[in-house]
N, C-alpha and C positions, 0 to 999 in steps of 0.2 A: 537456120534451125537445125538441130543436130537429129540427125535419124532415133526413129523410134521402133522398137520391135514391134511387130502384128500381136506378139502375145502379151503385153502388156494394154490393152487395150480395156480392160475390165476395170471396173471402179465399183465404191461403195459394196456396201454385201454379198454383190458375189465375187468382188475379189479377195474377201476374207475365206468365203465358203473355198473358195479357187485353191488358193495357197492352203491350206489344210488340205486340201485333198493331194496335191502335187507332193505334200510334205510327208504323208501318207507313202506317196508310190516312192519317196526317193527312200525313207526305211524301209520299204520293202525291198525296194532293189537294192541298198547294201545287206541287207538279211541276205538275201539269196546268193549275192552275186562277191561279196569279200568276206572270206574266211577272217580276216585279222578283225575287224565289225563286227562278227557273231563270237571271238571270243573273249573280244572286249564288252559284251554283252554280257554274256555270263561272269565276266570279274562283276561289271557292276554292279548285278543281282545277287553275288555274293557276298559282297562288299557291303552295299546299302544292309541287305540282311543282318550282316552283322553289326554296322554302326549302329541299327535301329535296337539290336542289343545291349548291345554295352554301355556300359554305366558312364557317360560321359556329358556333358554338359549339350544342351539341346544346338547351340551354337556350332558347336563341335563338332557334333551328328551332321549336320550342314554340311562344314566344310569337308567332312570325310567324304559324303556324300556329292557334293558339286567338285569335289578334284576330281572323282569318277567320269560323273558326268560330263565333264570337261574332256578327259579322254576319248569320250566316243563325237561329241561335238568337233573335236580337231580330225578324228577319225575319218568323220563325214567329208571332210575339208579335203583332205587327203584325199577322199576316192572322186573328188568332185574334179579336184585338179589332174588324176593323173586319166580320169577319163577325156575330159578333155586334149589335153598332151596327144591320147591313144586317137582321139577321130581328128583330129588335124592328120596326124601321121604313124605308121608304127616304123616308118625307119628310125635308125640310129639319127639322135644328133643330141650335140651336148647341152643345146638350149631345155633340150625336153629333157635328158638326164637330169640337170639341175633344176630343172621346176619341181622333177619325182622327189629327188632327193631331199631336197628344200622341203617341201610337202612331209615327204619320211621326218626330217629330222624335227619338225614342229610336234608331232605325235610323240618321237623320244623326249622330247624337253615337255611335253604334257602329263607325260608316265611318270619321267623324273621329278615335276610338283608333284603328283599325288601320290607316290613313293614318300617323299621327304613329308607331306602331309599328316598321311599313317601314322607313320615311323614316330614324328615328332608329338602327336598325339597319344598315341599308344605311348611311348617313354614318358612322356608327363605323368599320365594315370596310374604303368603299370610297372615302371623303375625307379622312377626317378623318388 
């Protein structure tokens, strides 16, 4: 039988009440604790505000908005893994360099979707 954590041990309603709350403190602790989080916050406050603007197809409005959202979702990802990396160890070694960077580069290729997302939106409606 393969080992179980202590903390999984909750079921039915209050492991839903659980997990909300848990999901609660871990946006709290990226609020606090990564500047890159808090200012991927504000793009997507900014962002959503103005898709919820513009004259664009309610579909559209979506996806402007879940590329965003996806940003900060991969964002999470990133601080999940390089925290972990950090209580293992903070020596140097290259397994933990490339899990950060690994980590880092999945955030660049989520930016670059909703970059190319905008972009390709906005040009339909506003050049093209």
């Amino acid at each position: 039988m393969q080992p179980v954590s202590k903390f999984k041990s909750k079921s039915g309603l209050k492991r839903i009440f659980s997990a909300f709350f848990y999901s609660v403190a871990g946006l709290k602790t990226a609020w606090s604790q990564e500047h890159a989080f808090r200012q991927e916050v504000a793009m997507f406050v900014c962002g959503t505000t103005a898709a919820l603007l513009m004259p664009v197809f309610l579909i559209e409005k979506l996806m402007l908005i879940g590329a965003l959202l996806l940003v900060l979702i991969v964002e999470l990802m990133n601080s999940a893994i390089e925290a972990v990396v950090d209580r293992v160890s903070l020596e140097y070694h290259p397994l933990s360099k490339n899990a950060k960077d690994i980590g880092s580069a999945a955030v660049l290729l989520t930016c670059v979707l909703a970059a190319a997302t905008w972009l390709t939106i906005l040009a339909e409606h506003f050049y093209l």
